[in-house]
C-alpha positions in Angstrom: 0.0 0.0 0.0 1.1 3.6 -1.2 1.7 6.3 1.0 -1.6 8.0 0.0 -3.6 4.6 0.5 -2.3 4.8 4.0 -3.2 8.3 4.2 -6.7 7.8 3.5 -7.0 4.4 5.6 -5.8 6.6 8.7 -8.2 9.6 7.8 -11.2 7.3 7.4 -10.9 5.7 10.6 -10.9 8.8 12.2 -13.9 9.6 11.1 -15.2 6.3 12.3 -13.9 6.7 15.3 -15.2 10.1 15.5 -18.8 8.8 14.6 -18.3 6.3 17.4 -17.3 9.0 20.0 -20.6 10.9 18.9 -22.5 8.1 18.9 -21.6 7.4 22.6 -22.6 11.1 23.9 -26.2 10.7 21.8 -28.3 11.4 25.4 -31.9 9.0 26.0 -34.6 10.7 24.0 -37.8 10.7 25.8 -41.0 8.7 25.2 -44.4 9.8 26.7 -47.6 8.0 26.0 -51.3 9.5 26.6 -50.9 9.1 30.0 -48.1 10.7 30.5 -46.0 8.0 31.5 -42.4 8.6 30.1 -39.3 6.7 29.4 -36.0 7.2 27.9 -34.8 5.3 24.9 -30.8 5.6 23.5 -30.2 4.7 20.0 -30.2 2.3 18.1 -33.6 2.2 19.7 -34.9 5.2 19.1 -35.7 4.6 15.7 -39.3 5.2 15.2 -41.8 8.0 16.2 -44.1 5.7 17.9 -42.7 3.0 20.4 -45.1 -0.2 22.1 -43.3 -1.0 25.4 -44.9 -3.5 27.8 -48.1 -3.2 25.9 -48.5 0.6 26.0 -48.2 3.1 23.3 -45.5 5.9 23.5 -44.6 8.1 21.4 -40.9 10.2 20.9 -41.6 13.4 22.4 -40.9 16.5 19.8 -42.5 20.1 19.7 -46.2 19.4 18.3 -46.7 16.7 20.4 -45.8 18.2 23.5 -48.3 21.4 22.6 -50.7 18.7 22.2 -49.8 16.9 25.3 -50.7 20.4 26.6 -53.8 21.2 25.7 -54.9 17.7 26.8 -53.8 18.8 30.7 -56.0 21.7 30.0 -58.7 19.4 29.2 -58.1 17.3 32.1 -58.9 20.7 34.2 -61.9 21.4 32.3 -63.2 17.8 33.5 -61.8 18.1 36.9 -63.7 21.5 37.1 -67.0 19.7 36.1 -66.8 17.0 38.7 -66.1 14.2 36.1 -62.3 13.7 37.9 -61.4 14.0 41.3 -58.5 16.3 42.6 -56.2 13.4 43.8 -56.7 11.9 40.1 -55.8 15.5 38.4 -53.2 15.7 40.9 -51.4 12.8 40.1 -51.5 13.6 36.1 -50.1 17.0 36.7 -47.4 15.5 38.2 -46.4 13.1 35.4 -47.2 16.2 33.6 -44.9 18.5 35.2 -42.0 15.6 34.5 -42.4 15.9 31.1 -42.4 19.7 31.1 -39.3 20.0 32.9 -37.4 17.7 29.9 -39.4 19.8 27.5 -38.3 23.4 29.1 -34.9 22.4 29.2 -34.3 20.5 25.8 -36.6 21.6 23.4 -36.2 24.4 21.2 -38.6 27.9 22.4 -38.8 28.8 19.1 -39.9 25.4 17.5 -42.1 25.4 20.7 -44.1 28.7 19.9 -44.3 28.1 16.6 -45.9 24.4 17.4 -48.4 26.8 19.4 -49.2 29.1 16.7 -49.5 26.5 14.1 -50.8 23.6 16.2 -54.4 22.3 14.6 -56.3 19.4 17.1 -58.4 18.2 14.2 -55.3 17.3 12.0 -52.8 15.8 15.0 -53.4 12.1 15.4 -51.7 11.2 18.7 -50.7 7.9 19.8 -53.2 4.9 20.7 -54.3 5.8 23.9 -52.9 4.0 26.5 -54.7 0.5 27.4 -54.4 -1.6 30.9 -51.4 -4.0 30.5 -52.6 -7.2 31.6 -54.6 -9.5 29.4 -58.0 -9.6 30.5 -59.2 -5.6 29.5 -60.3 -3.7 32.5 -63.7 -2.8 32.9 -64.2 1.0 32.6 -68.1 0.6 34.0 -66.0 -1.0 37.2 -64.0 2.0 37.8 -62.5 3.5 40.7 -64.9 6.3 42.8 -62.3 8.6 41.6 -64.4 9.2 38.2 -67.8 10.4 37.7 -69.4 7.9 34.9 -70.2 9.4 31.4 -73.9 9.4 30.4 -75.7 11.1 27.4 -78.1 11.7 27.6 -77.8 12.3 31.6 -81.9 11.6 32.3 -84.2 9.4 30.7 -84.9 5.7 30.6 -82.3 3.7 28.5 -82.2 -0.2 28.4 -78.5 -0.1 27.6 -75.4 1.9 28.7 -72.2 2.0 27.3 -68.9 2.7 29.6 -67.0 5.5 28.5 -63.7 6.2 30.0 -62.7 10.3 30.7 -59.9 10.1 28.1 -61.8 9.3 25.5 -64.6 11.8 26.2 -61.0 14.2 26.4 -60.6 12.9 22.7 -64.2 14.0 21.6 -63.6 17.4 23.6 -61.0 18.1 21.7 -62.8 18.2 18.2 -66.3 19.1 19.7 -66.2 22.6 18.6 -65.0 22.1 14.9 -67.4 19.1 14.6 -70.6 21.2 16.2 -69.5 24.1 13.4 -69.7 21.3 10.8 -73.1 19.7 11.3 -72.7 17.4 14.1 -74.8 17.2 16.8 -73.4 16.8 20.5 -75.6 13.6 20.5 -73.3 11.9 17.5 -70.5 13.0 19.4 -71.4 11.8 22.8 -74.1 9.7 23.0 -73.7 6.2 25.1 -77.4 5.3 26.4 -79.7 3.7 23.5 -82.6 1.3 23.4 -80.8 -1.4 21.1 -77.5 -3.0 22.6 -74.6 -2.1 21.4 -72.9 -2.0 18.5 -77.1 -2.3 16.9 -79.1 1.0 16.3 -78.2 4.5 15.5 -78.3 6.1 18.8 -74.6 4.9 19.9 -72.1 8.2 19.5 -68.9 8.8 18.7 -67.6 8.3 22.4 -68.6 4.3 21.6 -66.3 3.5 19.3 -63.1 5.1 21.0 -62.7 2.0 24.1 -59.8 0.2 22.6 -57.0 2.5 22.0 -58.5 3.8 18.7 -58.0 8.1 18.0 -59.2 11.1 16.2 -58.3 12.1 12.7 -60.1 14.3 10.0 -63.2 15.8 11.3 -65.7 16.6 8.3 -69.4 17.4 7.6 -70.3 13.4 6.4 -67.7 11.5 8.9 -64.9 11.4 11.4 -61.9 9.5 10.8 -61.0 7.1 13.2 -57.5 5.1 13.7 -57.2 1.4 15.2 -54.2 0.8 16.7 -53.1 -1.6 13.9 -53.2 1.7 12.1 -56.5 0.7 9.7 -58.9 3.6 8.9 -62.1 3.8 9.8 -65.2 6.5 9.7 -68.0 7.5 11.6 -70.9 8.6 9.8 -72.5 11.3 10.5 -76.3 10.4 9.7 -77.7 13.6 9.9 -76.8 15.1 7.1 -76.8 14.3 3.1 -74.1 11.3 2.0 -72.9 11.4 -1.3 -74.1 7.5 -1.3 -77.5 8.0 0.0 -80.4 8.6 -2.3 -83.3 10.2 -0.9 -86.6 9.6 -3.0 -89.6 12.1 -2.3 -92.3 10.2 -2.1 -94.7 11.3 -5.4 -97.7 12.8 -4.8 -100.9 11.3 -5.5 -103.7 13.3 -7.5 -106.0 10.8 -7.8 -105.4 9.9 -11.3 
């Protein structure tokens, strides 16, 4: 080997070396899922935006998502305010919260942070699946802990059926209400769990129904809602009150006798 081949063997693994050093001082990136719950992944690990670990949903925590993470603490107030959470349960959110707010205050960038703010749109973030009990046999949301006030829509009347909603998804529906009221919707579609006809049968099941198993939000519009399983499949939920481009509606003729 020349002098020059020698040359560039030496200069290259420098660089390798060098990529190595860096590579070493890379710090943990931060996961949070829905819940707050965070952990810390290194790479090669922290490949992918969205992370299962132990059977829960986390995703890698950037600017939007921790705007989004935000306005969901806000929403947990709004609830606690109402009764629907008690004040040891908000309590013990806003502390997870104010662990991820501490990583995000000191790490993340305050002008990719206010522009998230400005810019942020609920309607078009889909977060990760929400996060679901770990252990195999799913827990019963109808068996919850005194801590929550059950969700019923209507809140009188005599229904035959009632479908457990837990606060987080009710948080989800929140979220959109307003944009989806503006649209057409009505606050029954949206929030509805109480019908005549069990469950999944009938029409008078809302929106809040179909969210129990880890599934989110995505495009609100006039005919449906978008809706994302965990396994990433797309879904919609029709809104039945208004004209669908698939629906035919004959007017019944009129009659003159003849």
């Amino acid at each position: 080997m020349n002098s020059e081949g020698q040359f560039q063997e030496i200069e290259y693994m420098s660089i390798v070396q060098q990529t190595l050093f860096r590579q070493e001082l890379v710090q943990s990136i931060p996961y949070v899922s829905t819940d707050l719950r965070m952990t810390e992944l290194t790479a090669p690990e922290a490949v992918r935006q969205d992370m299962m670990i132990e059977g829960v949903w986390y995703r890698r925590l950037d600017a939007q998502y921790f705007v989004w993470i935000e306005r969901q603490v806000e929403l947990a107030r709004k609830i606690a305010d109402q009764g629907k959470i008690t004040q040891p349960a908000l309590d013990a959110l806003l502390s997870r919260f104010q662990e991820v707010k501490d990583w995000a205050d000191e790490n993340l960038d305050d002008d990719k942070l206010q522009a998230a703010r400005k810019l942020f749109d609920p309607a078009a973030y889909t977060p990760p699946p929400a996060a679901q009990p770990v252990s195999g046999t799913k827990e019963n949301p109808s068996a919850s802990s005194s801590n929550i006030t059950p969700h019923l829509y209507p809140a009188d009347g005599d229904w035959k059926f009632t479908r457990p909603v837990p606060p987080e998804v009710v948080a989800q529906v929140d979220a959109i209400r307003n944009k989806a009221l503006a649209l057409g919707w009505s606050e029954a579609r949206l929030y509805q769990n109480r019908g005549n006809i069990k469950y999944p049968c009938g029409q008078d099941w809302g929106l809040v129904c179909t969210l129990d198993n880890g599934e989110t939000i995505g495009e609100v519009t006039r005919q449906y809602i978008e809706i994302f399983t965990q396994s990433g499949v797309r879904q919609r939920f029709i809104n039945f009150d208004v004209d669908q481009p698939w629906i035919k509606r004959v007017k019944p003729s009129i009659n003159n006798g003849k």
